[in-house]
N, C-alpha and C positions, 0 to 999 in steps of 0.2 A: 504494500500500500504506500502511496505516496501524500505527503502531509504538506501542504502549502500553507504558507507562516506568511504573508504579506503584512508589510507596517503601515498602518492604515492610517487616519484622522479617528477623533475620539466618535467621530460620526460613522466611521466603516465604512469612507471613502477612500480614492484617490485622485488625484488629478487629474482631467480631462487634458488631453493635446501633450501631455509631456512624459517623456521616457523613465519608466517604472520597473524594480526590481522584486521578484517574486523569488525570497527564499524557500527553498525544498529539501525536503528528507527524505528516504527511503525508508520506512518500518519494515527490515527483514523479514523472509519466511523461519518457520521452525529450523529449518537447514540451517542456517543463518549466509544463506547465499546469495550476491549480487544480481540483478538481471542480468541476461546476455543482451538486451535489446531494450534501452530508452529512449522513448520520445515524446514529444511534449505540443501542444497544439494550442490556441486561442479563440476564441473567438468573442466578437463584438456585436453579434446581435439574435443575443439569444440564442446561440445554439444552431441558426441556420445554417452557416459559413464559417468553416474551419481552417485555420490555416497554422502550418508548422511554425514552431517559434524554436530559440536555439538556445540551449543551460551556459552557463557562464562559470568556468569554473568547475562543473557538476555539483555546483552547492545553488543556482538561484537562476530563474527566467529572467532574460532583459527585454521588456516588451515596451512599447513605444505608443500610449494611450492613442485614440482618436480624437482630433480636438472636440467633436461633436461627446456631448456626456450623454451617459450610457450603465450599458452595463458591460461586464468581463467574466467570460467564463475562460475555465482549464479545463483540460484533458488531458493526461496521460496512458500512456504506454508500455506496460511493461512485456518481454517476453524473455522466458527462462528458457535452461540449456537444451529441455527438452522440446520446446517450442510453443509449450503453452503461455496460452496470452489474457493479459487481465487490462482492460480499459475501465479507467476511472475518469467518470466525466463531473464536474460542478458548474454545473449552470448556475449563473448571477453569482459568483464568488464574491462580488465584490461592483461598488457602483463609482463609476468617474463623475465627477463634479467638474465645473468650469472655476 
């Protein structure tokens, strides 16, 4: 499972139009084994349209608000050695303010 930590406003905003950093964790399996395959997606309206976004680090999302405010969802990726695959999505993670 993957856990999205974004620093928000006391409101559980962030800024509309300006580039935003999404810290992430990975919650190991019982194995205590890494995926073989991360990836990370966004999207900005609701869920319709997704598009890859890229880890920084492999500790935090650098994504680049829309200046139109909104809302921001995540999706992750994982796929382990044997090739099973876990997609975690959150819709409205999180809302951009102007």
């Amino acid at each position: 499972m993957i856990r999205f930590s974004p620093v928000l406003t006391l409101s559980g905003t962030a800024r509309a139009g300006k580039r935003f950093e999404v810290p992430f964790s990975i919650e190991r399996a019982a194995a205590g084994q890494l995926p073989e395959k991360l990836a990370f997606e966004v999207s900005y309206d609701e869920g319709t349209t997704w598009q890859p976004t890229k880890t920084v680090g492999g500790t935090h999302l650098s994504l680049t608000h829309p200046a139109k405010a909104g809302s921001v969802s995540l999706r992750a990726k994982l796929t382990d050695r044997k090739g099973n695959t876990l997609v975690q999505t959150i819709e409205r993670a999180y809302l951009t303010t102007k």
